[in-house]
Each structure stands twice: as C-alpha cells, then as structure tokens.
VEXBA-331047 format. One line per 4 residues: number of its first residue (from 1); their letters; for each residue x, y, z of C-alpha. Coordinates in steps of 0.5 Angstrom, whole numbers. Example, Ala and Ser with C-alpha at 12.3 -4.5 7.8 and 13.67 -1.06 7.14 Angstrom:
! residues 2
1 = as = 25/-9/16 ~ 27/-2/14
! end
This chain:
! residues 323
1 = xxxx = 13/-34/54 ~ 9/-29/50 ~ 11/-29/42 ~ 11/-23/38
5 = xxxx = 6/-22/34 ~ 3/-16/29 ~ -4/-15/26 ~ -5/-12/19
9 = xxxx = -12/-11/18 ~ -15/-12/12 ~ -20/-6/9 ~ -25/-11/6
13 = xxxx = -24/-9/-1 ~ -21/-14/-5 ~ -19/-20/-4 ~ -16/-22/3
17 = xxxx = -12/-28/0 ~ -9/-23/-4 ~ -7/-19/1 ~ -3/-25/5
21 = xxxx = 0/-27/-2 ~ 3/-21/-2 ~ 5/-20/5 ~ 8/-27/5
25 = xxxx = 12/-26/-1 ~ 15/-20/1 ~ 16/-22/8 ~ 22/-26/3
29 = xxxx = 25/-22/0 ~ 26/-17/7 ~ 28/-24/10 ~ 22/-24/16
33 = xxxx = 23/-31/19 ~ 15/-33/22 ~ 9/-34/19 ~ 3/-29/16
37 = xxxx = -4/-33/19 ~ -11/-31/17 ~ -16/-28/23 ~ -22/-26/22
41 = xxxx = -21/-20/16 ~ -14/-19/19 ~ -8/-22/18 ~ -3/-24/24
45 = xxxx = 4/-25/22 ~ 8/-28/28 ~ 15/-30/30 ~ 19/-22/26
49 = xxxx = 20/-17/32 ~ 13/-12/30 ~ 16/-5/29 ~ 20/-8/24
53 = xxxx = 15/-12/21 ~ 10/-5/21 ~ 15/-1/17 ~ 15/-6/12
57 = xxxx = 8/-6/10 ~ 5/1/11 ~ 5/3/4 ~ 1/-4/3
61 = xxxx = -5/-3/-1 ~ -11/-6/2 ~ -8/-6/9 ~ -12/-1/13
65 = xxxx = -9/0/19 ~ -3/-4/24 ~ -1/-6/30 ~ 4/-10/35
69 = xxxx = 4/-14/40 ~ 4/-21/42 ~ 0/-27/40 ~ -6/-30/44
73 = xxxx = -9/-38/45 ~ -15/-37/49 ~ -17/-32/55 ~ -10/-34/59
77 = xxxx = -6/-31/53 ~ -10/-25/52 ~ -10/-24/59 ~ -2/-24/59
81 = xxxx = -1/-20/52 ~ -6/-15/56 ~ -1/-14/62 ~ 5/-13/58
85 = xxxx = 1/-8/52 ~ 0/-3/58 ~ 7/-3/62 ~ 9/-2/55
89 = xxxx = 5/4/53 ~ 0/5/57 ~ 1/11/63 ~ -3/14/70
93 = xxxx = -8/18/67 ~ -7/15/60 ~ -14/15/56 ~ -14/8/51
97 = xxxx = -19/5/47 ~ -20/-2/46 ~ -24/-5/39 ~ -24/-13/37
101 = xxxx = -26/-17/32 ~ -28/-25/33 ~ -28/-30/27 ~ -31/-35/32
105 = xxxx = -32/-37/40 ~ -34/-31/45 ~ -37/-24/42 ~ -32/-18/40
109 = xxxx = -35/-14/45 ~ -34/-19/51 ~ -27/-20/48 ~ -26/-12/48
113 = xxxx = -29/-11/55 ~ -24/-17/57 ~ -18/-13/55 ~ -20/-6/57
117 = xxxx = -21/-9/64 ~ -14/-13/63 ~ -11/-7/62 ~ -15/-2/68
121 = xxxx = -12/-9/72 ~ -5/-8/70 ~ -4/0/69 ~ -7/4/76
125 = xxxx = -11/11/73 ~ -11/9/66 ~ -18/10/63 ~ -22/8/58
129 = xxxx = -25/13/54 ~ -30/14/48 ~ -27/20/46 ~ -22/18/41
133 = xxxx = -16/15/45 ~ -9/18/46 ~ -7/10/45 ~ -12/4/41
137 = xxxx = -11/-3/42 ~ -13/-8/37 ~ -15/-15/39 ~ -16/-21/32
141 = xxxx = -18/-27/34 ~ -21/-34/32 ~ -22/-40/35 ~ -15/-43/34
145 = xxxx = -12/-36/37 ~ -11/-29/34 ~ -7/-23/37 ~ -7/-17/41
149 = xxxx = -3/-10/40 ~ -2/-3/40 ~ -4/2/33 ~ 2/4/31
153 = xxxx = 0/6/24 ~ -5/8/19 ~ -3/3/13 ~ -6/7/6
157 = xxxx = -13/3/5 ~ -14/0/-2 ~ -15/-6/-5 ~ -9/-12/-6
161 = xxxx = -6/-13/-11 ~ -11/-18/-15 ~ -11/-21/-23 ~ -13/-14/-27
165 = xxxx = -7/-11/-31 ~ -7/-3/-33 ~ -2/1/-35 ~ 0/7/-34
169 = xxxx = 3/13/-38 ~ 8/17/-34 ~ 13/22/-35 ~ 15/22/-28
173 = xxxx = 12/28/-27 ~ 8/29/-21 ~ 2/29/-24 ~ 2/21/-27
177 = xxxx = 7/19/-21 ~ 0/20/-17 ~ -4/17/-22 ~ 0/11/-22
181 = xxxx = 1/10/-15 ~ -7/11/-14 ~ -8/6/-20 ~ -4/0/-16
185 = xxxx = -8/2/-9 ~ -14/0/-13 ~ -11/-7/-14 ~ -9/-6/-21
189 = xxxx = -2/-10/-22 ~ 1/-4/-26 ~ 6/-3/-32 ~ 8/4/-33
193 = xxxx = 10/6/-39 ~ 15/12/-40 ~ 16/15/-47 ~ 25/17/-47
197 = xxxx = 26/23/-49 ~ 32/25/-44 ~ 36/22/-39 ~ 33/26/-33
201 = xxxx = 25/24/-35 ~ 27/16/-36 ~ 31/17/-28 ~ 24/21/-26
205 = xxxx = 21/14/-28 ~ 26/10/-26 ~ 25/13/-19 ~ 18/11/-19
209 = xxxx = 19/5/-20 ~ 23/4/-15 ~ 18/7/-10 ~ 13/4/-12
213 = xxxx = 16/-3/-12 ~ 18/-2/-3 ~ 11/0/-3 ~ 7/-6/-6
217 = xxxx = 7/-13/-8 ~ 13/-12/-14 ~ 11/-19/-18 ~ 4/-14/-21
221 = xxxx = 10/-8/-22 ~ 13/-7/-28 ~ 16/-1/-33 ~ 17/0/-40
225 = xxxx = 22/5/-43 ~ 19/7/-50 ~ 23/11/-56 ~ 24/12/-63
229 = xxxx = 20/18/-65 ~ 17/24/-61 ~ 14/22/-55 ~ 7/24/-55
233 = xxxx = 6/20/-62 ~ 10/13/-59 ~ 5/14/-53 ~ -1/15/-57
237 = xxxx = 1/8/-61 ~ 1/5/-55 ~ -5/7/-52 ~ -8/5/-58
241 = xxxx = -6/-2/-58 ~ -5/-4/-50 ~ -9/-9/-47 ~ -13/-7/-40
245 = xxxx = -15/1/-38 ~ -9/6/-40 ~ -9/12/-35 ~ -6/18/-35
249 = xxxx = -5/23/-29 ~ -7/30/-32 ~ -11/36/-29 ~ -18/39/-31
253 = xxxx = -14/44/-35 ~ -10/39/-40 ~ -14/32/-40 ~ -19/34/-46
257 = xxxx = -15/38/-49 ~ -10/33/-51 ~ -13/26/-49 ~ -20/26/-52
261 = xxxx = -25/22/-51 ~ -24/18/-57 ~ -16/15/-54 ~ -18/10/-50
265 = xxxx = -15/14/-45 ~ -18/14/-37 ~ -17/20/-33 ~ -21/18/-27
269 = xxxx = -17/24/-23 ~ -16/30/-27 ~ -22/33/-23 ~ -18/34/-16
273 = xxxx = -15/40/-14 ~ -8/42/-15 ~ -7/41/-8 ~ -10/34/-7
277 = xxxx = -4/33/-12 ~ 2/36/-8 ~ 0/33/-2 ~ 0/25/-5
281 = xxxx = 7/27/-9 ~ 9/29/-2 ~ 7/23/0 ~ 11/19/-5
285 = xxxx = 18/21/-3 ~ 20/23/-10 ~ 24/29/-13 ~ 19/33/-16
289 = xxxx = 20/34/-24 ~ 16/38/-29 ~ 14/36/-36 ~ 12/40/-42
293 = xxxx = 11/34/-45 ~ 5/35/-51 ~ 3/27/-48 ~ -3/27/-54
297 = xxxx = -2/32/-60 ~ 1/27/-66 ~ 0/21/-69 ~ 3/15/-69
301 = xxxx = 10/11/-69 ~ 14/5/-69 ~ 17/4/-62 ~ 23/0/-60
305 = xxxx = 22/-1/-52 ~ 26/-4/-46 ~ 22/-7/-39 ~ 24/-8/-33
309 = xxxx = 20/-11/-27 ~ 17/-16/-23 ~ 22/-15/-17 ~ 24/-10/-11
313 = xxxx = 29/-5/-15 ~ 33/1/-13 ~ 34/6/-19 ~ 41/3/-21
317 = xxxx = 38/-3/-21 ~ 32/0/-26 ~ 37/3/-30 ~ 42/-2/-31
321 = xxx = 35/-7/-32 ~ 32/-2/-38 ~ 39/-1/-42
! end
C-alpha cells in the first residue's frame, strides 16, 4: 500500500538542517502526525495527507518548491507511485515533465527516464515534453528511499530560519512590513520593534506579527512594543543600542533624508520601485495602513517596552501578550 508522502525541496541556500528544524517543530503545532526525512536537497515528509501538508509550509522560508504524492523504496515503489500520480493528474493529450534528484543509487537521469515511461505506460496519449509542462512530477530519492509526486506549488525561495538575529523597525506600514518580511526570507530570526503612538499602528503591528509567525518558524519571531516619548526618538534609541543589523523598509525618497548613514541603519530596499512594494504587501494579506511617522528626525529617549514572541499567534493573542 502506498504511503502519503510530500516533498519540500530546499533552495541551497542556508542550511538544510534548519529547514527540517523548522518543518518538524511546525508540523507540532499543526498537529502532522509523520515524520520530515532528508533525501538528497529535499525533505519528504511522510505520513500527513499532502495537500494539507502543502498549504502548511508555502510561505516557509528556504522552501523552493513542493509536491505531493506518495513514498517510494526501490524501483517497484517508484513504479506504482508513477501509475497512481498519473490516474490522478494526468489526462490524453496532457504535456508533462519529469525532474529528479538522487542522493545515492541509479543516476537522476535514468530515475527521470523510469518515471516518464511509468507514466506514458499508465496514461495513453500523455506525452512528454520540453516545452514547459502543463503538469512537473518530482522525484526525491536516496539509497534508503525518497518519494514522488506532483508541483502543486511554488514555495517562497529564501534561507531557513538560521542562529543570526535582526531587528526590524516597523510602523505597520507597507513599507517596514515588506521589510520585515523579506528579512525573515534571508534567514534572520526576526524582533520587530514598533514604536506606539496609537491603537491603530500597534494592531497594524500585531497583525504583522500574526502573519508572519503562520509563515515561518515562530521560535526565531518576536515583537516589541516601545513608548514613552515621541516615537521617532524611542526608535532612534534603539537603533542605537540593539545588538545585530536594524533595518528599516523606506523608499529612495525618505531613507537618506531621515536615517542617515551614521544611524546604524540598514535599508537594503529603499532602491525598489513603489511598485515591487505593492505586489509583495499584496502578498503578505495585510490591511494597508499609511504612516506619517518622521521615523529619524529627534533625539533620544528613555523607553518602557513589552514583548511577545516565540509562538504562533492570532492578533488577539498578540495584543492580550503586549498589555
């Protein structure tokens, strides 16, 4: 009997060991009863029904693409999880490709050519093509076994979570949310730092912390609520005494102007058009929010802050952890 299984494949970037630190712990908290294996530069994770197990990891950093499918050991496996992939996805006429990786035993190419004739064998007047395919099947094997199955996504690229800790400034704008967002898919574990100078700014915040901690491992995720003073002073304080890289998401028309070189302030995307910023906030799911926030103008402050972190979190939960 065949066994569930899905692949996420890793980008090479990072580490692979993180990224199965990662899936393990949040295959906990979603309660996937199976275990995460590594084949090759994938990770087959066995046992959970796979499109669940899909939409569970594709927005995890360091994933670059995943598939579902079944488990294999040796070439009878392969061979059945080649006929039931294509009564499930593939149809006359269909166009398909097939690419592998082998981590020990036959060659990724004569285990791709295995697999495409499996499934010309199984679905009459499919065909293989070189063109890019309506349907890719991916196949993950080592010497103990692997798996194959059908790309049902694209995951978001990155790095794993790793050891390296930023902070990020964040006012719950557009702006510092990408920011925040895209220092977690360079493997940072991430404390956003929000200065509170209302109700609806620190929800804004709360809110990106909720999103982001669905998307990633929440162990490297935290968020700090700072006031006491006018907000760009308490930021500007932080900056100056936080330990790591601090960045800040502004445009190429505010960066200079208001975080100058000497801050200490990293703003490694304030060269992207206005545009790439709208599509990745589409992406995030978040209520945009606009701030007028003057984030470098001032001095310095005493601040009072709460934190919160390290754990999956709805807003309600964040709020109620911040007060």
């Amino acid at each position: 009997m065949l066994r569930r299984a899905t692949i996420l494949r890793w980008t090479g970037s990072g580490s692979l060991a993180d990224l199965q630190s990662s899936v393990e712990h949040i295959m906990g908290l979603e309660g996937l009863k199976g275990k995460a294996k590594r084949s090759g530069n994938s990770l087959v994770v066995a046992g959970p029904e796979p499109a669940r197990t899909c939409s569970v990891f594709r927005h995890l950093p360091g994933v670059s693409w995943l598939a579902a499918g079944y488990a294999v050991e040796g070439s009878f496996g392969l061979a059945a999880a080649a006929e039931e992939l294509a009564k499930r996805y593939l149809r006359r006429g269909g166009r398909f490709g097939v690419e592998a990786e082998s981590a020990g035993g036959p060659a990724a190419s004569d285990i791709a050519g295995a697999v495409t004739s499996h499934l010309l064998d199984a679905a009459k007047g499919a065909r293989a093509s070189p063109q890019p395919p309506r349907t890719t099947f991916r196949v993950a094997v080592d010497a103990s076994g692997g798996a194959a199955g059908v790309e049902l996504s694209r995951g978001p690229g990155g790095i794993p979570t790793g050891r390296d800790r930023a902070s990020c400034l964040v006012s719950g704008g557009k702006h510092s949310s990408v920011m925040a967002w895209q220092a977690v898919l360079m493997g940072y574990r991430v404390r956003l730092v929000h200065a509170v100078e209302d109700d609806e700014g620190l929800l804004a915040a709360a809110r990106l912390y909720s999103e982001l901690s669905f998307r990633s491992d929440p162990r490297g995720l935290s968020l700090t609520a700072i006031e006491g003073g006018p907000a760009a002073r308490l930021l500007r304080g932080f900056a100056s005494e936080a330990d790591g890289p601090v960045f800040c998401g502004l445009t190429a028309k505010k960066a200079l102007a208001d975080w100058p070189p000497e801050s200490g302030v990293a703003m490694p995307l304030y060269l992207l058009s206005e545009e790439w910023f709208d599509s990745e906030f589409r992406g995030l799911d978040l209520e945009a929010r606009e701030s007028a926030l003057g984030w470098g103008k001032g001095g310095t402050t005493k601040a009072r802050s709460k934190s919160f972190g390290g754990r999956r979190a709805d807003v309600s939960e964040v709020l109620d952890g911040l007060s």
